[in-house]
C-alpha positions as CSV (number, residue, x, y, z in Angstrom):
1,X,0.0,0.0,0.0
2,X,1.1,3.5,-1.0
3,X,0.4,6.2,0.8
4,X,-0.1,9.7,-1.3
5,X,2.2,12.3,0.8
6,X,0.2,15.4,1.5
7,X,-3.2,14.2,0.1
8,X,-4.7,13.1,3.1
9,X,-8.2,13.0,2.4
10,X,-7.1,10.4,-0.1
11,X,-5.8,7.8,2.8
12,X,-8.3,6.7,5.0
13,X,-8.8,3.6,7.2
14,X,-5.4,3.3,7.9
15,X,-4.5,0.8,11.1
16,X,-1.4,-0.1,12.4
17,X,-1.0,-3.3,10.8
18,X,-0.8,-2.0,7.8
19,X,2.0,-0.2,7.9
20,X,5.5,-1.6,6.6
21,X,8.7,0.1,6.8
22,X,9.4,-0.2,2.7
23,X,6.3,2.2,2.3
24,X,6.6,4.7,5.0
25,X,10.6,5.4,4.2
26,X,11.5,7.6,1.2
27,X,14.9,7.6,0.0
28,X,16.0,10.6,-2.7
29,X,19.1,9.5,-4.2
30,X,19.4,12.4,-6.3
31,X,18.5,15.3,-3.5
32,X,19.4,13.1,-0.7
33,X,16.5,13.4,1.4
34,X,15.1,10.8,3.6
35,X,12.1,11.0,5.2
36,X,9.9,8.8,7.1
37,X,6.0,9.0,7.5
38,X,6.4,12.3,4.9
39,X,9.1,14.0,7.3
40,X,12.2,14.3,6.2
41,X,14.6,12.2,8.7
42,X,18.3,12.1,9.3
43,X,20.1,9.0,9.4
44,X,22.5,8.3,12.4
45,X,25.5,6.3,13.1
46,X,24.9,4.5,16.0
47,X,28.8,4.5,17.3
48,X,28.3,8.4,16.8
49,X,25.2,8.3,19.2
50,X,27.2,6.4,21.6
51,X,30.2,8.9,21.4
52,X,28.0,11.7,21.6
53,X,26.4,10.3,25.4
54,X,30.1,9.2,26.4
55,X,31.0,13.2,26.0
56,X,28.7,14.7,27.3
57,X,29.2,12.7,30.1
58,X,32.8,13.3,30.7
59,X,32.4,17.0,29.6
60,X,29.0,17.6,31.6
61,X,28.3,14.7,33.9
62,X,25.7,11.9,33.9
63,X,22.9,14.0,35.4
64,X,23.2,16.8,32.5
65,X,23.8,14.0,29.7
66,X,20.5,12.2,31.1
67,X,18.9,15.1,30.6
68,X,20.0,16.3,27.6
69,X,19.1,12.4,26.1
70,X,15.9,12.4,27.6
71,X,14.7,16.4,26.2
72,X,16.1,14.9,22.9
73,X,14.0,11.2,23.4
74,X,10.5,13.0,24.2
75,X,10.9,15.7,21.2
76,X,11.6,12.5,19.3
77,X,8.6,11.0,20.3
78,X,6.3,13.5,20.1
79,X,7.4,14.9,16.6
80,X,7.0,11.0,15.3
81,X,3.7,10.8,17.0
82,X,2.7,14.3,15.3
83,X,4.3,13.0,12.0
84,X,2.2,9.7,11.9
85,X,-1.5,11.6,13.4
86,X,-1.2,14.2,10.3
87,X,-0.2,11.9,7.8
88,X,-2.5,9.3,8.3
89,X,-6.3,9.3,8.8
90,X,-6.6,6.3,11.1
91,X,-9.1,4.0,12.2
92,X,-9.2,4.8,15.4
93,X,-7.0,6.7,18.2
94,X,-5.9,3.1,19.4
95,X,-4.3,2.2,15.8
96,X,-2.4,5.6,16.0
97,X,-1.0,4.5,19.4
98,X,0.0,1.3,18.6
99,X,1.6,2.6,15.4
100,X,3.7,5.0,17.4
101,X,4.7,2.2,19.7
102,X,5.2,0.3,16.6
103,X,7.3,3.1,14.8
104,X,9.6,3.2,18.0
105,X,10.7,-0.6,17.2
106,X,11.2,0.4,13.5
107,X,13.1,3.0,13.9
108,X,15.6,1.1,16.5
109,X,15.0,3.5,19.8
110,X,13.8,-0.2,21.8
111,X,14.6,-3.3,21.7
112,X,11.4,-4.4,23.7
113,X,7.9,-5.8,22.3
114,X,5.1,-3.3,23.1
């Protein structure tokens, strides 16, 4: 299923099972722009993410860094959860829930099942 960016009267009935990764990542070769759910995402090295907690915790200490992280983990959150409620006209409030839970495992920020 395709899902027409910024037509959203022409998506409706959308639940959280159907949703696959494939369809809601968009890859530009040309411009270079990624974007997930019709926002355009940045791509991030994992060992960089690490390095960036390990200074800020030497530079700032753990209290600053875990809050810094944390500021950074809600914004995350929230802007995906905004992201996937205006792109999206879902079945119900539950699918868009469990499609932002589900849109935390794809986009690698838990390891846990929901």
């Amino acid at each position: 299923m395709r899902y027409p960016v910024n037509h959203f009267d022409e998506v409706s009935g959308v639940r959280a099972d159907d949703l696959d990764n494939r369809e809601l990542l968009e890859l530009d070769p040309a411009g270079g722009v990624i974007r997930f759910a019709g926002q355009r995402a940045l791509l991030l090295d994992a060992v960089a993410m690490g390095l960036l907690r390990k200074y800020l915790v030497e530079n700032f200490g753990l209290t600053a860094a875990r809050t810094v992280l944390t500021q950074f983990g809600f914004a995350h959150g929230w802007r995906m959860a905004e992201a996937m409620q205006s792109e999206f006209k879902w079945d119900s409030d539950d699918d868009w829930r469990r499609a932002g839970n589900e849109g935390i495992i794809r986009n690698g920020l838990d390891g846990s099942n929901l």
